[in-house]
C-alpha positions, 0 to 999 in steps of 0.5 A: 853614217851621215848623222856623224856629219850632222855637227859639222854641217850645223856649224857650218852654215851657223858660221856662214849664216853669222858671217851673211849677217856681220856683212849685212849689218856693215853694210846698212849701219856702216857710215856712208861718207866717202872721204879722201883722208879716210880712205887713205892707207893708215898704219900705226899712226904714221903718214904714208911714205911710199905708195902701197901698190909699189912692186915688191922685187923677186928676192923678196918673194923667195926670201919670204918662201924660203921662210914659210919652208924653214917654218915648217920644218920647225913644225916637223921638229916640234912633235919630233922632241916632245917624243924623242924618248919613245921614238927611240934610236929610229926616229933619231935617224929619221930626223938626222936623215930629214935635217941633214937634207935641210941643212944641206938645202940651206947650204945649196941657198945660201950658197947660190946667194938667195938670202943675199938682199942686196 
């Protein structure tokens, strides 16, 4: 019964055993030179605008949540249209049923304006 577990475990502790090393080795041939300019924020070849520890407003965090939410249901549907066919008549009514609480979820938001940025 255990030695099914054996692979996961082997693989387990390969992955933590390369990760020990990969810090390690970053650790002691890593460079040792602490610059301002290179400890700076860098993207994309672009000077730095704002500062990177501003605070972000709530709406930002809830548009972002109603995204990761949204998602998932296309997540949901995925699975649901590759078996449209075999799933017959009840798995159509399921779905409806399941996007038809979405939609209506949608609406509720949109409606008490949490997709607004303004």
């Amino acid at each position: 019964m255990l030695g099914e577990y054996v692979p996961v475990l082997i693989t387990l502790v390969v992955a933590m055993g390369l990760a020990a090393t990969f810090i390690l080795l970053t650790t002691i041939l890593g460079p040792k030179r602490y610059l301002r300019v290179k400890m700076e924020p860098f993207e994309c070849g672009v000077e730095q605008l704002v500062s990177p520890r501003r605070r972000f407003s709530v709406k930002f965090y809830l548009v972002a949540m109603l995204f990761i939410l949204f998602d998932i249901e296309v997540v949901f549907l995925y699975p649901w249209a590759v078996r449209f066919r075999e799933l017959g008549w009840y798995g159509f009514g399921a779905m409806m049923i399941f996007l038809g609480v979405v939609f209506i979820t949608l609406a509720y938001e949109w409606r008490k304006g949490a997709l607004d940025w303004d």
